[in-house]
C-alpha positions as CSV (number, residue, x, y, z in Angstrom):
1,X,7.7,17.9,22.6
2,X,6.3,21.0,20.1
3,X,10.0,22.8,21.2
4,X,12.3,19.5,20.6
5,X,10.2,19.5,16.8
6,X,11.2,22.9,16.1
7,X,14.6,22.6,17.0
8,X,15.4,19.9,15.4
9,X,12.4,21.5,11.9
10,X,15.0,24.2,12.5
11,X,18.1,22.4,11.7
12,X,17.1,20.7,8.8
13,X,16.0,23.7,7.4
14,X,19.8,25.2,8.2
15,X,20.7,22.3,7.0
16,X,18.9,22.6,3.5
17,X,20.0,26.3,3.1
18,X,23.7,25.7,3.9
19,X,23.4,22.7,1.5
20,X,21.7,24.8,-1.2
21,X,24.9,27.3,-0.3
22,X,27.7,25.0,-0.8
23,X,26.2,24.3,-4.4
24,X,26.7,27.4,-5.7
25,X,30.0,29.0,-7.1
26,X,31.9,25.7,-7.6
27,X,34.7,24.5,-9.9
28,X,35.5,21.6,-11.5
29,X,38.7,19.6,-11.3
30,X,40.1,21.7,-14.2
31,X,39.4,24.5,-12.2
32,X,37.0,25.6,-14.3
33,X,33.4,27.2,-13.4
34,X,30.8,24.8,-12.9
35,X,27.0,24.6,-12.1
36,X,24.8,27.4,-10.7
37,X,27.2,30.9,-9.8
38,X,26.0,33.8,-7.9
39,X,28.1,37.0,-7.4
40,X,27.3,40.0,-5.4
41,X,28.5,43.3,-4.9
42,X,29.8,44.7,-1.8
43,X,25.8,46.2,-0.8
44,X,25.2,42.3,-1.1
45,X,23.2,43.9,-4.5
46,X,23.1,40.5,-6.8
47,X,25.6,41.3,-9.6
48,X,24.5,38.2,-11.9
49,X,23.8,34.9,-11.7
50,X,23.6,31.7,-14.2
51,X,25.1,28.3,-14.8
52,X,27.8,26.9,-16.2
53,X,29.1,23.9,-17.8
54,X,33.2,22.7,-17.4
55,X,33.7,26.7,-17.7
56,X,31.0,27.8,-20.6
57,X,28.1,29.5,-19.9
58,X,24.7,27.7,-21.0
59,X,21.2,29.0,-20.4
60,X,20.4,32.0,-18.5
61,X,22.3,34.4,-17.2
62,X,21.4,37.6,-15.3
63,X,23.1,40.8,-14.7
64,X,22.2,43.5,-12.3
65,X,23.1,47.2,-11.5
66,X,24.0,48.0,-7.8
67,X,21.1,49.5,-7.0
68,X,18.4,46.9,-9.8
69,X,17.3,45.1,-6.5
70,X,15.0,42.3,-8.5
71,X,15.4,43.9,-12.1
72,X,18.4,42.6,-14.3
73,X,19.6,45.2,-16.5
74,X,20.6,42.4,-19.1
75,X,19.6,38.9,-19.6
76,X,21.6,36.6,-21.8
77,X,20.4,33.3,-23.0
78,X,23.0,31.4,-24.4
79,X,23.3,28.6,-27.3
80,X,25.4,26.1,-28.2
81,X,27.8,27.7,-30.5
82,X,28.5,29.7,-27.3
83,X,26.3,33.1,-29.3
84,X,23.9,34.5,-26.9
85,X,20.6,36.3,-27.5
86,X,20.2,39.7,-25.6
87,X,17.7,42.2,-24.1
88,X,18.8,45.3,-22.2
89,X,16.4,47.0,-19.5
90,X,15.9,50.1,-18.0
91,X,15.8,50.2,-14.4
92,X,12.1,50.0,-14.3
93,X,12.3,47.1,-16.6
94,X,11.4,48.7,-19.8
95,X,13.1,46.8,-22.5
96,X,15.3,49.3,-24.3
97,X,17.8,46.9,-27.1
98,X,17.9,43.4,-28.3
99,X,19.9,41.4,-30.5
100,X,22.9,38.5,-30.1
101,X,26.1,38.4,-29.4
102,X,29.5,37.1,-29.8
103,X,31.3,37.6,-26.2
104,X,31.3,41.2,-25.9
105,X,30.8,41.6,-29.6
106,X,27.2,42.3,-31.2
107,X,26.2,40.6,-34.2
108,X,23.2,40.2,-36.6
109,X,20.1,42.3,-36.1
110,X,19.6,44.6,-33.6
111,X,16.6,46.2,-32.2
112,X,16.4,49.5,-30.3
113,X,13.4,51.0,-28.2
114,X,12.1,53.8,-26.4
115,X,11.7,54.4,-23.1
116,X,7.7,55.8,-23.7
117,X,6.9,53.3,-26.6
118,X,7.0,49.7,-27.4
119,X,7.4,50.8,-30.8
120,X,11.1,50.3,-32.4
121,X,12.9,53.1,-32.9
122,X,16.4,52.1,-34.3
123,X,17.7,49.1,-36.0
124,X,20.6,48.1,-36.7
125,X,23.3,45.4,-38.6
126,X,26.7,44.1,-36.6
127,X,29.3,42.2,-37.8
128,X,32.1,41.5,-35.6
129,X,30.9,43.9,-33.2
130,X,30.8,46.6,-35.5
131,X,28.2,48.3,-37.9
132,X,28.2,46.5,-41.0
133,X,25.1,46.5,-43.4
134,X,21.8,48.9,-43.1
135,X,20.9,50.8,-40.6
136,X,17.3,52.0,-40.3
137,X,15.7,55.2,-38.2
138,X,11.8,55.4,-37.7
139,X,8.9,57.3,-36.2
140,X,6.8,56.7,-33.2
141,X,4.5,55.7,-36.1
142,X,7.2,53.0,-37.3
143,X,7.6,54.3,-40.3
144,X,11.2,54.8,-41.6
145,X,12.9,58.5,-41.3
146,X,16.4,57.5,-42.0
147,X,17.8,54.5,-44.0
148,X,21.8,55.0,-43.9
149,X,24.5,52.0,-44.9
150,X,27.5,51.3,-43.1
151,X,30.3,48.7,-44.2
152,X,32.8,47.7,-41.5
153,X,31.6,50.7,-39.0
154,X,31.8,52.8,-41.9
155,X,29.0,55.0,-43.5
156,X,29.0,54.3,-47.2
157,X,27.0,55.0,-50.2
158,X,23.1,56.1,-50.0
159,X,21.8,57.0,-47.5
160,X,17.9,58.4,-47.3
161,X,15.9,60.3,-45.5
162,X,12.2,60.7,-45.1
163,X,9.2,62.5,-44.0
164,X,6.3,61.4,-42.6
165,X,4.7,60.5,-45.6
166,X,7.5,58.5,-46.8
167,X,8.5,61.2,-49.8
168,X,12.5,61.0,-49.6
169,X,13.3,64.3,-48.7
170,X,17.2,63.9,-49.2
171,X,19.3,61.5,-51.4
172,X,22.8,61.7,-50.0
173,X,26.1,59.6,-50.9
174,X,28.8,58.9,-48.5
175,X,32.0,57.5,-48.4
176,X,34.5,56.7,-45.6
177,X,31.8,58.6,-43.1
178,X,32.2,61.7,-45.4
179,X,29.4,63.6,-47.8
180,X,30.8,62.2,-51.3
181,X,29.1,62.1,-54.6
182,X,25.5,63.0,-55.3
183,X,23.0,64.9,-53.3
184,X,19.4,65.5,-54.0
185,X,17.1,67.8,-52.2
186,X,13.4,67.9,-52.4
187,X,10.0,69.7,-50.4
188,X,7.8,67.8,-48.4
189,X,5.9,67.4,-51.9
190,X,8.5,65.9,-53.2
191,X,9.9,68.6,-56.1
192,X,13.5,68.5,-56.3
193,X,14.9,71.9,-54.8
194,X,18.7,71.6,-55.3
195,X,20.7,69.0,-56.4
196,X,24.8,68.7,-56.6
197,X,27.7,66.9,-55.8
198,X,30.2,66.8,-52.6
199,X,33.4,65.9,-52.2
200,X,34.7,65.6,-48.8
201,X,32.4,67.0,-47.1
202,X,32.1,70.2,-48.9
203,X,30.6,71.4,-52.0
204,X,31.0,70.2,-55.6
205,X,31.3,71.1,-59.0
206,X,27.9,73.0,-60.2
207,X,24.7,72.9,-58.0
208,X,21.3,73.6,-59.3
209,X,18.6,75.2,-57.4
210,X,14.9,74.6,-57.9
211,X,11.2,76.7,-57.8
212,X,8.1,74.8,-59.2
213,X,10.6,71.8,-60.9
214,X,12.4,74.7,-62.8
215,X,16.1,75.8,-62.5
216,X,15.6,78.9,-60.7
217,X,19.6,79.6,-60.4
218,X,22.9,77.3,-60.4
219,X,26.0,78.0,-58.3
220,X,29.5,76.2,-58.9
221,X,31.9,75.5,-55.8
């Protein structure tokens, strides 16, 4: 009787898991994805899995490397406009970026880490896919080290730089990803040290160099 119960415990549960199968990776009668979808890579390695609705993807989706076993390298949770919010991991699962996205475009803020610190290191403006508005650098500390500005993946107009202290150490103008316009330089005390144009890239005009917030010597390019 014990053996009859187990065969029969057994089927069902074939049953169940052959069921639970035949549920996944479906379309509709558009052809079109639909429901729960698993795909795998040819180590059997999960690739990603989610759900989707007549063809769109809705909720969560995961996507793994070859070798992530149970650790997605990115998770996507998607909205109704189709825009998804994103977090990329390391393979040990340390969250290293986050922001949204547009397809295969970035968009909005975006938030970079490191790998020993839970501390933001980068950050960053997309539009399109493309940097578009300011872009920020910091220490391990989180305090801001570089503060550039880029329109349409562009660097353009000031960009800073800073110590530790937060005394802007350089003053810099660019144009079309190029040194352009003014420059100032200044000690970790913040005294100006040399100050001058570019153009191109290159020198400008007359440049002034500083000791003790005097003009110790100028030199034109």
């Amino acid at each position: 009787m014990k053996t009859i119960y187990l065969f029969f415990f057994g089927m069902f549960v074939g049953t169940l898991a052959l069921s639970a199968q035949n549920d996944i990776n479906k379309l509709d009668s558009n052809g079109k994805r639909h429901g729960l979808w698993k795909k795998y890579y040819a180590n059997k390695q999960l690739r990603y899995e989610g759900t989707f609705d007549h063809g769109k993807e809705i909720g969560t989706f995961k996507f793994y490397c070859e070798i992530c076993k149970d650790q997605p390298e990115v998770v996507k949770e998607f909205s109704k406009d189709g825009t998804a919010s994103v977090k990329f991991y390391s393979k040990e699962g340390k969250l290293m970026s986050e922001g949204r996205m547009n397809g295969k475009n970035k968009m909005g803020v975006w938030i970079f880490y490191a790998e020993e610190s839970e501390t933001p290191i980068m950050q960053e403006n997309y539009k399109n896919g493309v940097l578009d508005g300011e872009k920020l650098l910091f220490y391990p500390d989180g305090s801001i080290t570089e503060k550039l500005l880029f329109v349409n993946g562009v660097q353009e107009g000031e960009s800073l730089f800073y110590s530790p202290k937060g005394i802007v150490l350089k003053q810099l103008t660019f144009s079309n990803n190029k040194l352009n316009g003014p420059a100032i330089y200044r000690d970790a005390s913040g005294n100006i040290t040399m100050k001058g144009n570019y153009k191109d890239g290159q020198n400008s005009g007359t440049w002034l160099f500083y000791k003790n917030g005097r003009v110790l010597f100028d030199k034109t390019y």
